[in-house]
DSSP file (Angstrom, degrees, kcal/mol; ACC not computed):
  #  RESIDUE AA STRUCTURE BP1 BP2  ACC     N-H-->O    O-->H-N    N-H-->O    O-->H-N    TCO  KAPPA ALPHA  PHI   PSI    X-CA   Y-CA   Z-CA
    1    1 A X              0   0    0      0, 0.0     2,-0.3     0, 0.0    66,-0.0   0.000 360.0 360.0 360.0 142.2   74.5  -58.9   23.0
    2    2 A X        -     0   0    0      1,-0.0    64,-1.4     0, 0.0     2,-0.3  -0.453 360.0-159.9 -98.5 153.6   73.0  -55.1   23.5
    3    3 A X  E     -A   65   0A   0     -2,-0.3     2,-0.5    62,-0.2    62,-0.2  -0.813  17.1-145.4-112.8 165.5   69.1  -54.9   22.7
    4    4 A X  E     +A   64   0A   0     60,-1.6    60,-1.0    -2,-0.3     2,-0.3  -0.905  20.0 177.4-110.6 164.9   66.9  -51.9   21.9
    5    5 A X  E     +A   63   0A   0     -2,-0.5   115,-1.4    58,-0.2     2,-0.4  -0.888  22.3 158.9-149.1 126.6   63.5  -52.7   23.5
    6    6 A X  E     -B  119   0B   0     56,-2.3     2,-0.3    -2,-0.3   113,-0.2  -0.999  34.3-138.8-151.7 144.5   61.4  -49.3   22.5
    7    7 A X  E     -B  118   0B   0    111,-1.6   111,-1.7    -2,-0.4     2,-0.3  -0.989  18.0-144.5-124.2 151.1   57.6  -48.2   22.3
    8    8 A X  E     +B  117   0B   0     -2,-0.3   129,-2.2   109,-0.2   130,-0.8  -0.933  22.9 164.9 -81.5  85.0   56.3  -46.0   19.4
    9    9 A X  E     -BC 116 136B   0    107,-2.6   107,-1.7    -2,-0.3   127,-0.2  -0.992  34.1-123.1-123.4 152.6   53.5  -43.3   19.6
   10   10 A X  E     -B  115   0B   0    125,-1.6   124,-4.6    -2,-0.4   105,-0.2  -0.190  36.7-115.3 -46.7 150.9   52.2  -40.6   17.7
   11   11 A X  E     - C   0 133B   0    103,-1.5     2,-0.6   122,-0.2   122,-0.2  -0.458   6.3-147.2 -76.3 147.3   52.0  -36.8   19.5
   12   12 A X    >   -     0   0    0    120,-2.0     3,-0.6   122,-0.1     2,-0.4  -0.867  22.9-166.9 -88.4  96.4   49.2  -34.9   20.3
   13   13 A X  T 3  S+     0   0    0     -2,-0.6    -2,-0.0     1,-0.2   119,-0.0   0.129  81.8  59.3 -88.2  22.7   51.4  -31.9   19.5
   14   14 A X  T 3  S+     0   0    0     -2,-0.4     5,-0.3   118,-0.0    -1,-0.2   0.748  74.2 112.0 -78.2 -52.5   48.5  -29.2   21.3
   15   15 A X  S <> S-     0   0    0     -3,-0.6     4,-1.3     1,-0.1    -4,-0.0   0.507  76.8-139.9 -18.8 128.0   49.0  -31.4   24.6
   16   16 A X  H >> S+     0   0    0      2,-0.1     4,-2.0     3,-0.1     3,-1.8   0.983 102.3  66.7 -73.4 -25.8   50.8  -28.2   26.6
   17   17 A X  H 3> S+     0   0    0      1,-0.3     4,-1.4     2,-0.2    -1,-0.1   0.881 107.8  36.7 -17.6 -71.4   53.3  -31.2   27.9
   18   18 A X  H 3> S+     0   0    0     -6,-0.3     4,-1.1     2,-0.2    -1,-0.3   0.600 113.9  56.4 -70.0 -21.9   54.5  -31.5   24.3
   19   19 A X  H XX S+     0   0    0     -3,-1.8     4,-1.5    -4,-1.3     3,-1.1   0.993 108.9  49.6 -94.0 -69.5   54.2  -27.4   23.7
   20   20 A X  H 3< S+     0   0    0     -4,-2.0     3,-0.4     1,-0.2    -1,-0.2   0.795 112.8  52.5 -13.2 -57.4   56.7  -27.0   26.9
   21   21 A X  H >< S+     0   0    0     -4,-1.4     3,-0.8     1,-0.3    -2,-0.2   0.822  96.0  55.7 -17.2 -68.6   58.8  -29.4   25.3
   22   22 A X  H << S+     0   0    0     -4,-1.1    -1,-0.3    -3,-1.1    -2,-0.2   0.574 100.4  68.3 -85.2 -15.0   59.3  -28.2   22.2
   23   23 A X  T 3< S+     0   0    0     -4,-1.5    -1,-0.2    -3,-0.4     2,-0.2   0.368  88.0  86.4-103.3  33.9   60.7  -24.7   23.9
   24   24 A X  S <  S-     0   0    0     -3,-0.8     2,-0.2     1,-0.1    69,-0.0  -0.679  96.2 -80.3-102.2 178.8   63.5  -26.3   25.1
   25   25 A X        -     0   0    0     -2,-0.2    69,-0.2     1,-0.1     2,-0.2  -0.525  49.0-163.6 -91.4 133.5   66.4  -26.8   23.7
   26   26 A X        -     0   0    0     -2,-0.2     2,-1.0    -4,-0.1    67,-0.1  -0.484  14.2-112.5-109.2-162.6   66.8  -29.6   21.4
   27   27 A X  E     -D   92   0C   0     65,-0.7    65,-1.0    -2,-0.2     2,-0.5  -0.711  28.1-126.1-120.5 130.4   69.4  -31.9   19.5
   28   28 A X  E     -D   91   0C   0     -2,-1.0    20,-2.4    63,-0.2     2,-0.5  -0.386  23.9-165.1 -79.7 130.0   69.9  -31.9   16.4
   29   29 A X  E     +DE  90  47C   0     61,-3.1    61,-4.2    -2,-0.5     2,-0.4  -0.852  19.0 162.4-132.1 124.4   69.7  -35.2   14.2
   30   30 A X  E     +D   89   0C   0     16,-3.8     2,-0.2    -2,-0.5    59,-0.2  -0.907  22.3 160.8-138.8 122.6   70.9  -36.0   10.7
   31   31 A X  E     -D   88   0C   0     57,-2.1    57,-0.9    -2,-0.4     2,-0.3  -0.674  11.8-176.4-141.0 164.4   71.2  -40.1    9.9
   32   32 A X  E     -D   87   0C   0     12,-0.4    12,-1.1    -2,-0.2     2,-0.5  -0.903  22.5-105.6 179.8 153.6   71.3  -41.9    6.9
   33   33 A X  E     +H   43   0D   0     53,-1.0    52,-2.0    10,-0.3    53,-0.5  -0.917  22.2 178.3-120.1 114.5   71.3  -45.3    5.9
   34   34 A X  E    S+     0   0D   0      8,-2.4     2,-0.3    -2,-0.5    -1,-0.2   0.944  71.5   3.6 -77.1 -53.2   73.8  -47.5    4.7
   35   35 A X  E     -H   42   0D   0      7,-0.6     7,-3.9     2,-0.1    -1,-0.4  -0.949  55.3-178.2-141.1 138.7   72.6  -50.9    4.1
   36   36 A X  E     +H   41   0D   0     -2,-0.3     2,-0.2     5,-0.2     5,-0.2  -0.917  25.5 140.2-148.6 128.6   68.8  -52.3    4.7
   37   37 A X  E >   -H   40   0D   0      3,-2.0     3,-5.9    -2,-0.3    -2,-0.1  -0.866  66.3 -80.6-166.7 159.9   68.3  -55.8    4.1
   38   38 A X  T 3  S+     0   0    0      1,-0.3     3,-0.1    -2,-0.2     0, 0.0   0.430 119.3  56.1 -62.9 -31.4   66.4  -58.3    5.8
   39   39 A X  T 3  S-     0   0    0      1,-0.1    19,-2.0    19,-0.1    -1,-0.3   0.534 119.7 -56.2 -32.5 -36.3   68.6  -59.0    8.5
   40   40 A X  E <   -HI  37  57D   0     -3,-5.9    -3,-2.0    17,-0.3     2,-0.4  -0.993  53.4 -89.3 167.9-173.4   69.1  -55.7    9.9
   41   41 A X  E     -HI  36  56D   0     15,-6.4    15,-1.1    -2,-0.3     2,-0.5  -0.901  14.5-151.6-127.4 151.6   70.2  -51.7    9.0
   42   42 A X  E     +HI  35  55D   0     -7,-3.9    -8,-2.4    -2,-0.4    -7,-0.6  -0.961  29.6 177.5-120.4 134.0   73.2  -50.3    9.2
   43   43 A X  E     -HI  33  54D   0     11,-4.0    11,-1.3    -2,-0.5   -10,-0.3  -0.556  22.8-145.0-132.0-173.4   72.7  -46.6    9.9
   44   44 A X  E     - I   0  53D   0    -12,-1.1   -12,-0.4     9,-0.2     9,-0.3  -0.823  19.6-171.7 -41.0 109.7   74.8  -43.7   10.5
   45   45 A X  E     - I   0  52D   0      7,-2.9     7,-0.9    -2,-0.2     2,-0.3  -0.406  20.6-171.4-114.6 175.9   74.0  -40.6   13.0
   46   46 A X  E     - I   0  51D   0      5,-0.2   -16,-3.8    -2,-0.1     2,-0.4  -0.769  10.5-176.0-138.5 127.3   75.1  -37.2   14.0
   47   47 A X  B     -E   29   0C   0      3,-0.8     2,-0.9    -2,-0.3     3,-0.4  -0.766  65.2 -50.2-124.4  95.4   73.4  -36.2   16.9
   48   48 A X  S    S-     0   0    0    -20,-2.4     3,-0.1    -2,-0.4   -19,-0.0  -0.645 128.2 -13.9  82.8 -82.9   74.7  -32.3   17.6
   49   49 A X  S    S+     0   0    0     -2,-0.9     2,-0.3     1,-0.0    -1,-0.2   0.128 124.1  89.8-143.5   4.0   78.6  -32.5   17.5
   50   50 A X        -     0   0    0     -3,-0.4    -3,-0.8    22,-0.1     2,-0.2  -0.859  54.2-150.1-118.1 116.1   78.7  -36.5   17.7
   51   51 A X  E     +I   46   0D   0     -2,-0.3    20,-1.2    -5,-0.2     2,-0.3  -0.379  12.5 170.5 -97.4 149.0   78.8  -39.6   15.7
   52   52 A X  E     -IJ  45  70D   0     -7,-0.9    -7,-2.9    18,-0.2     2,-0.2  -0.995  24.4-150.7-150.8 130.8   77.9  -42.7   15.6
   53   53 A X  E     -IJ  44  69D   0     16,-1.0    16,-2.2    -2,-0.3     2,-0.3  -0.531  30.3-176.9-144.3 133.2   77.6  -45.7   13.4
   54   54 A X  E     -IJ  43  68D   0    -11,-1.3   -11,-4.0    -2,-0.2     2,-0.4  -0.988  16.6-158.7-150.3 144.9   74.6  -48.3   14.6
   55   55 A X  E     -IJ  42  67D   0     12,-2.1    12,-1.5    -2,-0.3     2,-0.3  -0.946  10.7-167.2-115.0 144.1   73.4  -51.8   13.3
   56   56 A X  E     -IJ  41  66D   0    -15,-1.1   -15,-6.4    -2,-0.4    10,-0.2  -0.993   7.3-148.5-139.9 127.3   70.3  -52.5   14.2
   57   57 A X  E     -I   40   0D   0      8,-6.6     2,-0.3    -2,-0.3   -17,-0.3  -0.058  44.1 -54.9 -81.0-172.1   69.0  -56.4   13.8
   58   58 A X        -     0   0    0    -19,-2.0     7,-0.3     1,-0.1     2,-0.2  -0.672  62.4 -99.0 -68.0 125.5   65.5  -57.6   13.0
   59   59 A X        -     0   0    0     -2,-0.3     2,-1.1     5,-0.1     5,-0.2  -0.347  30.6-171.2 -15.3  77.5   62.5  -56.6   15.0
   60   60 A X        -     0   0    0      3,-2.8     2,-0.6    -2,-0.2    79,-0.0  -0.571  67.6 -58.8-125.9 124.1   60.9  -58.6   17.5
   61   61 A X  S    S-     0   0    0     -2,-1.1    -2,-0.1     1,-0.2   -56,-0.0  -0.798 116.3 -39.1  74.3-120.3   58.0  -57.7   18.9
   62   62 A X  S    S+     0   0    0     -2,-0.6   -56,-2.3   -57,-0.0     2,-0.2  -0.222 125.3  81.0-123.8  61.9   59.7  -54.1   20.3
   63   63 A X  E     +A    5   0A   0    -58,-0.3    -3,-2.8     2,-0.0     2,-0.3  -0.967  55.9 173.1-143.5 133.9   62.8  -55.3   21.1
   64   64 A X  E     -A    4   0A   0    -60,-1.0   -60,-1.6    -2,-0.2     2,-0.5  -0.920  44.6-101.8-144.0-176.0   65.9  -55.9   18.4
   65   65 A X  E     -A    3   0A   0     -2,-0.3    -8,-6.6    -7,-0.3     2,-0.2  -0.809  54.9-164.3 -98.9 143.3   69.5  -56.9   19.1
   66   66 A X  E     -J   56   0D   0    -64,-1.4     2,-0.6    -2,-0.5   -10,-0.2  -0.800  25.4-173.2-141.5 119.7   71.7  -53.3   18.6
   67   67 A X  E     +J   55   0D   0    -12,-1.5   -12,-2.1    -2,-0.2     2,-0.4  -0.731   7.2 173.1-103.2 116.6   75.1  -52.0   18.2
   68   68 A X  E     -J   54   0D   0     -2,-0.6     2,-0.3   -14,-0.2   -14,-0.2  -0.996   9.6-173.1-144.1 117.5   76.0  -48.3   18.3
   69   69 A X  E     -J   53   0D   0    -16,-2.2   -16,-1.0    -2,-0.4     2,-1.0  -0.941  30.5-115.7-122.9 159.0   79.9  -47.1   18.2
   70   70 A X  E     -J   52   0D   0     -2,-0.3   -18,-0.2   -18,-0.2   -19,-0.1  -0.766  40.7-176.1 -90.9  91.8   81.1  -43.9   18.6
   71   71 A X        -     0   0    0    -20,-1.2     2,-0.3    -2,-1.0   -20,-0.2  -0.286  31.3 -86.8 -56.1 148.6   82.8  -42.7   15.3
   72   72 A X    >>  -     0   0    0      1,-0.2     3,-4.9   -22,-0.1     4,-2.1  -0.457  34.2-122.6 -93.4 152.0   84.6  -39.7   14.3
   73   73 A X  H 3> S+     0   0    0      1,-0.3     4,-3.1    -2,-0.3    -1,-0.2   0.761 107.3  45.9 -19.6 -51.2   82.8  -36.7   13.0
   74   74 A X  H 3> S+     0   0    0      1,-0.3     4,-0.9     2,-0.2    -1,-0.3   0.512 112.9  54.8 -94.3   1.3   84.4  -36.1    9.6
   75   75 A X  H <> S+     0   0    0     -3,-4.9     4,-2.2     2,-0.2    -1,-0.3   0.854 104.6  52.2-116.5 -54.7   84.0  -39.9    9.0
   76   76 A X  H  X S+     0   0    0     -4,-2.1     4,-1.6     2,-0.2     3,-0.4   0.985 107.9  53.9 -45.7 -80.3   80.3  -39.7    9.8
   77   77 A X  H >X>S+     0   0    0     -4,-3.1     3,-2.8     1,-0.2     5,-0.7   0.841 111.0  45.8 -22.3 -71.6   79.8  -36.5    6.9
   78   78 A X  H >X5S+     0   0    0     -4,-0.9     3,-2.1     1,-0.3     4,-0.7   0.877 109.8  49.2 -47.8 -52.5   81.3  -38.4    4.2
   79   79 A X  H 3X>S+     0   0    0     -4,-2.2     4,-1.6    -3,-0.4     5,-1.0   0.909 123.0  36.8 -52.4 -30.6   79.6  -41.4    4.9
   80   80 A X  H <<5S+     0   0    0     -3,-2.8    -1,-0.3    -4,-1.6    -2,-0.3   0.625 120.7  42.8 -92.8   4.0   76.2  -39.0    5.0
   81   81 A X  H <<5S+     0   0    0     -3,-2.1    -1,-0.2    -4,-0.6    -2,-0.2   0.050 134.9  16.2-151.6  -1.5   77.0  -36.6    2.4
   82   82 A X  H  <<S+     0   0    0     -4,-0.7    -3,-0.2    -5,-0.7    -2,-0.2   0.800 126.7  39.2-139.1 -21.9   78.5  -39.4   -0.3
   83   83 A X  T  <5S+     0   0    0     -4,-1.6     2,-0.3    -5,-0.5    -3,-0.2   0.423  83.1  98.1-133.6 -29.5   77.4  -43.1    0.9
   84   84 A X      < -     0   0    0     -5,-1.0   -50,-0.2     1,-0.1     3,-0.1  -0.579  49.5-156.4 -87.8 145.8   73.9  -43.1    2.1
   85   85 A X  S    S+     0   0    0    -52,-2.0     2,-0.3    -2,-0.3    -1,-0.1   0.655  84.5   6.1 -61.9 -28.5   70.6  -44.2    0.3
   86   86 A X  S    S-     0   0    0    -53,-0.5   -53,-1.0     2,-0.0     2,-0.3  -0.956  72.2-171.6-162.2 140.7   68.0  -42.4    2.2
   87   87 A X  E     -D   32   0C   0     62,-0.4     2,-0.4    -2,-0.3   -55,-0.2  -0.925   0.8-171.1-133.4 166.7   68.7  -39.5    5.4
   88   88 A X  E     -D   31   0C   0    -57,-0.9   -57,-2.1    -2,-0.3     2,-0.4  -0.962   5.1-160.0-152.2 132.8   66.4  -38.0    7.6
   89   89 A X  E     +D   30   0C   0     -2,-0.4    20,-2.7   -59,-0.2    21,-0.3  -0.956  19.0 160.2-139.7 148.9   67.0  -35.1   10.1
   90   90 A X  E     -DF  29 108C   0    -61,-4.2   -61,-3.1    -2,-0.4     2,-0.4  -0.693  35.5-117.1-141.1-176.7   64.8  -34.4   13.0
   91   91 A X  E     -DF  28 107C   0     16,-0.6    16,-2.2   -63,-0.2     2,-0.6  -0.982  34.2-154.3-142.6 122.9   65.2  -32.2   16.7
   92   92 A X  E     -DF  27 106C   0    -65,-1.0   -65,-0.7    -2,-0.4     2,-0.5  -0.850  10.7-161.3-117.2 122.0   64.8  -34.3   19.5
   93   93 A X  E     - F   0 105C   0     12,-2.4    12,-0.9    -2,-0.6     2,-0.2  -0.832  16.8-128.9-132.3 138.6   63.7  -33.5   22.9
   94   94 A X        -     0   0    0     -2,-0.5     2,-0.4   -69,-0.2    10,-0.2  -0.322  19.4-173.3 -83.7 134.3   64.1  -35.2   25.9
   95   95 A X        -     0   0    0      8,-0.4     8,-0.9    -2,-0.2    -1,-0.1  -0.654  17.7-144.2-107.3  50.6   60.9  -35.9   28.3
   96   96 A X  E     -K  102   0E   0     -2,-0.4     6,-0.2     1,-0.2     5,-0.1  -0.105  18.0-178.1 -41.9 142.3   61.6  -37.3   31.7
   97   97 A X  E     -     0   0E   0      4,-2.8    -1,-0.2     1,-0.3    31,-0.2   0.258  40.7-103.1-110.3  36.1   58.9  -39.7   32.8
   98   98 A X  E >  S+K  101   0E   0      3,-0.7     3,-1.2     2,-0.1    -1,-0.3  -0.207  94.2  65.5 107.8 161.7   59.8  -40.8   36.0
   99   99 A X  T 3  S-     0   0    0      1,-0.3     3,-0.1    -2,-0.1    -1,-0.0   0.641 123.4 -68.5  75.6  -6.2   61.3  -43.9   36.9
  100  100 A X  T 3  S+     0   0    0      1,-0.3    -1,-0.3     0, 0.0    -2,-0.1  -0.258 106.4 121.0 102.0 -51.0   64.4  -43.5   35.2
  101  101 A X  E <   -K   98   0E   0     -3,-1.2    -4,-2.8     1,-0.1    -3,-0.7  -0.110  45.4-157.2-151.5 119.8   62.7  -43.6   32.1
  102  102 A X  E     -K   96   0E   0     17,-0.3     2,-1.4    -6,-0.2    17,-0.2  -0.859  12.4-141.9-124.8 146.4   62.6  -40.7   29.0
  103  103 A X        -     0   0    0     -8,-0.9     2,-2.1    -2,-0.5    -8,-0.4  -0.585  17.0-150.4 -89.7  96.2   60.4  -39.9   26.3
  104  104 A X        -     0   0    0     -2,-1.4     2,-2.0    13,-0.9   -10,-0.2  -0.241   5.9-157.6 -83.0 114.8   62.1  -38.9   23.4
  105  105 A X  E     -F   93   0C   0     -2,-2.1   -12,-2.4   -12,-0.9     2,-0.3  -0.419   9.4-168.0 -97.7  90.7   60.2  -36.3   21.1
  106  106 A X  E     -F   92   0C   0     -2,-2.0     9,-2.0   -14,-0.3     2,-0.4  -0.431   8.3-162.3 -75.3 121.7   61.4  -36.4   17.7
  107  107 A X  E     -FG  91 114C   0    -16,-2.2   -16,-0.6    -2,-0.3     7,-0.2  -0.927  17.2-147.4-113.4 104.9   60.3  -33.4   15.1
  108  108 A X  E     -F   90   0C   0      5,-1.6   -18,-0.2    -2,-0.4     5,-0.2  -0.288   1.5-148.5 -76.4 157.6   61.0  -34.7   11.7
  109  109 A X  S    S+     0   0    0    -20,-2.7    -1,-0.1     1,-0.1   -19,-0.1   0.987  93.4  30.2 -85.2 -63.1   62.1  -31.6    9.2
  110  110 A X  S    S+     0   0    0    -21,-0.3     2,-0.5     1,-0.1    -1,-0.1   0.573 120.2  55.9 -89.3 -25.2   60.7  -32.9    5.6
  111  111 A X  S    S-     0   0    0      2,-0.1     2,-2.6    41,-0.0    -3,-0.3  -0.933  84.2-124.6-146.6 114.0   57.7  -35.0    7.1
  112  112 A X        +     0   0    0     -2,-0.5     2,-0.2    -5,-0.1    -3,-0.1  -0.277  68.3 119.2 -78.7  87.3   54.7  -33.5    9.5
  113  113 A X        -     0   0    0     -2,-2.6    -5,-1.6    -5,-0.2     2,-0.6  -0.722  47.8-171.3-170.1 148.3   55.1  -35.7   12.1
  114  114 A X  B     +G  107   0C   0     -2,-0.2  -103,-1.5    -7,-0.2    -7,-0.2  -0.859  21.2 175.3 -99.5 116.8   56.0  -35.7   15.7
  115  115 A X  E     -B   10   0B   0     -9,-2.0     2,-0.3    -2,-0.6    -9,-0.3  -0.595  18.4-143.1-119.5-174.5   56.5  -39.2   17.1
  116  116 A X  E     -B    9   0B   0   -107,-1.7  -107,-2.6    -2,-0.2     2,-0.2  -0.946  11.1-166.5-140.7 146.7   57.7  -40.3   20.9
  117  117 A X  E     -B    8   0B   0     -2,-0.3   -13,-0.9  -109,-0.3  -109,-0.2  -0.909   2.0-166.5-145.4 101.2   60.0  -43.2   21.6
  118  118 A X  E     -B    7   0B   0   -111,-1.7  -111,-1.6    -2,-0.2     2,-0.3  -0.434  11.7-148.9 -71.2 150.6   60.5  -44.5   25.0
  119  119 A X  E     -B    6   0B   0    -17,-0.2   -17,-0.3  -113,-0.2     2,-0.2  -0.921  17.7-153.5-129.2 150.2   63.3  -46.9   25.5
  120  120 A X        -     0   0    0   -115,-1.4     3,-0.1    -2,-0.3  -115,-0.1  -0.820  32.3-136.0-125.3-175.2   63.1  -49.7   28.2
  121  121 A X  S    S+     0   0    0     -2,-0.2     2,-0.2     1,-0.2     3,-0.1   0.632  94.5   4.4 -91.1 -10.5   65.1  -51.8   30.4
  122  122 A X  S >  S-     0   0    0      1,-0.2     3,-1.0  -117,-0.0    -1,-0.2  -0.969  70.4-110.1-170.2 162.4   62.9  -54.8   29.3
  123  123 A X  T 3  S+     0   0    0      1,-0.3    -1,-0.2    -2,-0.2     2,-0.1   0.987 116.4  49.3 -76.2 -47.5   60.3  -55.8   27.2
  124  124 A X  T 3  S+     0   0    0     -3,-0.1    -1,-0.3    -4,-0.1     2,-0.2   0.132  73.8 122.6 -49.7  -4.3   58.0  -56.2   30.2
  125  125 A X    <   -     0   0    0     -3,-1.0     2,-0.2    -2,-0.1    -5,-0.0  -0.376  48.8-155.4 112.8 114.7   58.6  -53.0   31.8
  126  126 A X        +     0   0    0     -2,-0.2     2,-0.3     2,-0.0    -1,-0.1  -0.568  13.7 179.3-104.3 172.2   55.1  -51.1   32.2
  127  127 A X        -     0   0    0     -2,-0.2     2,-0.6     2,-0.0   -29,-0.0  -0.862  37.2-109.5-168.6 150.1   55.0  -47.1   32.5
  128  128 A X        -     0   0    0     -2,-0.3     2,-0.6   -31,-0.2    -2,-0.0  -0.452  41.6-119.4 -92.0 142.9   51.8  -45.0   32.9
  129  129 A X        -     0   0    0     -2,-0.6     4,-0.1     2,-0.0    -1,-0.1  -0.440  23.0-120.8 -77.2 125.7   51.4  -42.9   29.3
  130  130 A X    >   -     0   0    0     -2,-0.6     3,-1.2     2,-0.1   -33,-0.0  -0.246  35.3-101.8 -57.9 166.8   51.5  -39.0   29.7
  131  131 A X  T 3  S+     0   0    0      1,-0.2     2,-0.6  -119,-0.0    -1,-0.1   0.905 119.3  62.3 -21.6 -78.8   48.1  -37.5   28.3
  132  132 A X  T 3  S+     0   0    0   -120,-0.1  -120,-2.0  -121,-0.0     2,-0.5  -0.023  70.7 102.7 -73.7  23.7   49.9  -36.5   25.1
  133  133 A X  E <   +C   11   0B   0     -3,-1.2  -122,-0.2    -2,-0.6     3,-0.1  -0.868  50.3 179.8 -90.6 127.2   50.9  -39.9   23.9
  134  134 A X  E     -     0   0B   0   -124,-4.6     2,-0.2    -2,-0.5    -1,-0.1   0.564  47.1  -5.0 -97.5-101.5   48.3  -40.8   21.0
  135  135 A X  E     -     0   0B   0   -124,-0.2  -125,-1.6     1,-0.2    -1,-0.2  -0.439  68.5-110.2 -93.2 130.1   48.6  -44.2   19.0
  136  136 A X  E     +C    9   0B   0   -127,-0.2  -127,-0.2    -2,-0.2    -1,-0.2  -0.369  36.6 163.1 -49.5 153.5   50.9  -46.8   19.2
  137  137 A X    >   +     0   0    0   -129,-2.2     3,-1.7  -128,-0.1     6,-0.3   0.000  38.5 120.0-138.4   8.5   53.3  -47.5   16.3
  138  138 A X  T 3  S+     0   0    0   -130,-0.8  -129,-0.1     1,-0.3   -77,-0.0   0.953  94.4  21.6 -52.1 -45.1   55.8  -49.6   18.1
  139  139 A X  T 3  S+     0   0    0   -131,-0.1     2,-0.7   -77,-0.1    -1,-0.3   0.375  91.9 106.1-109.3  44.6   55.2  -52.4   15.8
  140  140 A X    X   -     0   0    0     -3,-1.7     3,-0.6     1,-0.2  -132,-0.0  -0.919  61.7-156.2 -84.2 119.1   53.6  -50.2   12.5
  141  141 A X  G >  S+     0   0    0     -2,-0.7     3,-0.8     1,-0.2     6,-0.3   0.552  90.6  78.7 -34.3 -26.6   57.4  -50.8   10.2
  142  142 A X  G 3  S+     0   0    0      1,-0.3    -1,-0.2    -3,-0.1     9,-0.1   0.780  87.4  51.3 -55.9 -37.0   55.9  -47.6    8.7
  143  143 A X  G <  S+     0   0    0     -3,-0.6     2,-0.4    -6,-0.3    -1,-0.3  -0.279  79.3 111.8 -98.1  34.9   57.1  -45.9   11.6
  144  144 A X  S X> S-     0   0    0     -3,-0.8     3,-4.1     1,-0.2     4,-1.5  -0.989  75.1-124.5-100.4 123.3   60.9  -47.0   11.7
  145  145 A X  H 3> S+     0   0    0      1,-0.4     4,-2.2    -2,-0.4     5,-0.5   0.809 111.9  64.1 -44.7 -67.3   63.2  -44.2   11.0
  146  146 A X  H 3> S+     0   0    0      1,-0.3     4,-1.2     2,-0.2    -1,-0.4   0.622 109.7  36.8 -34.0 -41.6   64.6  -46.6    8.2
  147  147 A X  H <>>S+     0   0    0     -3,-4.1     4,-2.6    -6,-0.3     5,-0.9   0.860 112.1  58.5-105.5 -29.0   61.2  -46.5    6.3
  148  148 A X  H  X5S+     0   0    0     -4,-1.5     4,-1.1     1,-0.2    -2,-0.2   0.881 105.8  43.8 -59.5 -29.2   60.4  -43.3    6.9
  149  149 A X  H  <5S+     0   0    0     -4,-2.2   -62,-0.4    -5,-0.2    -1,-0.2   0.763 120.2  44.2 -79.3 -15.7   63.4  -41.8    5.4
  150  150 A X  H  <5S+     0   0    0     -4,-1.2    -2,-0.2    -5,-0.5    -3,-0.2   0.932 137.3  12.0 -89.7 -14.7   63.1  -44.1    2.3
  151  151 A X  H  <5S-     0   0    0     -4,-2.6    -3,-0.2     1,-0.4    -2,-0.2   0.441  90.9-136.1-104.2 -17.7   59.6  -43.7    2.1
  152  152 A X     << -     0   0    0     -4,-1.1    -1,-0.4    -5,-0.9    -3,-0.1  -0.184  65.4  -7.9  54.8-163.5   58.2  -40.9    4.2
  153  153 A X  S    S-     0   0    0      1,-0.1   -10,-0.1     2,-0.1   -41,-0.0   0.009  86.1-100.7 -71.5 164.5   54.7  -41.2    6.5
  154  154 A X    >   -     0   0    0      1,-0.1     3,-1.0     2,-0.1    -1,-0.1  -0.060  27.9-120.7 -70.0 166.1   53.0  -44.5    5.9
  155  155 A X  T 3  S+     0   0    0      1,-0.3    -1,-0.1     2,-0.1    -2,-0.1   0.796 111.2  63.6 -80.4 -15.2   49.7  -44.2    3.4
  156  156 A X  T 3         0   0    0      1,-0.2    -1,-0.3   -14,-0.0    -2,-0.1   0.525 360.0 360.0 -90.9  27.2   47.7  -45.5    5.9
  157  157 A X    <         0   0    0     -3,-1.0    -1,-0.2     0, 0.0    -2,-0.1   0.469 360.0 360.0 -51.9 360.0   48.2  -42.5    8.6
């Protein structure tokens, strides 16, 4: 079974790190949601010119069991542009920090906020946090693309 195992934080989006960042090129992301029920999500992505159909189970701790196939394009529209309940589209740009290990710095379009999401190879897996990481959110639900596109940012920001 594939896992995600990911930590959450908010930007400082002055940080120059993040301002370097953001003038490179990014990828463009437009996702939508098929099914959310307690079990898991079923999502749909286009990330630039590719698509991709993911279930994602329930959450534990910052690790959940996940499934991502690669779909075709035009199959992906329809789904997003007849099918979904709630979409979100963002520009995402990729951070090395060392180790193998990238920070991915999502800029949502509709919602002011800039989050980062590290992926690891295990839930135990330590890494020292650039300057310009501010608060966890890893285990906030407020901050899972899924509530943020049915809900936007959490009240309690």
């Amino acid at each position: 079974m594939a896992y995600e195992i990911e930590r959450k934080f908010l930007v400082d989006t002055h940080h120059p790190d993040v301002q370097q960042a953001l003038a490179q090129p990014g990828a463009r992301i437009r996702q939508g949601y098929l099914l959310h029920e307690g079990r898991g999500v079923l999502r749909v992505r286009i990330k630039d010119q590719e698509a991709f159909l993911t279930y994602k189970g329930r959450t534990t701790g910052i690790s959940r069991p996940e499934f991502e196939y690669a779909i075709p394009l035009e199959d992906a529209t329809d789904l997003l542009d007849h099918h979904c309940y709630a979409q979100l589209t963002k520009t995402r740009y990729a951070v090395p920090l060392g180790d193998g290990l990238v920070a991915e710095l999502d800029v949502f379009d509709t919602i002011d906020l800039v989050m980062v999401e590290v992926e690891l190879p295990d839930a135990t897996t330590t890494f020292a946090l650039p300057a310009w990481f501010g608060r966890e959110v890893s285990q906030d639900m407020g901050y899972t693309n899924t509530a943020l596109a049915s809900h936007g940012l959490p009240r309690h920001l």
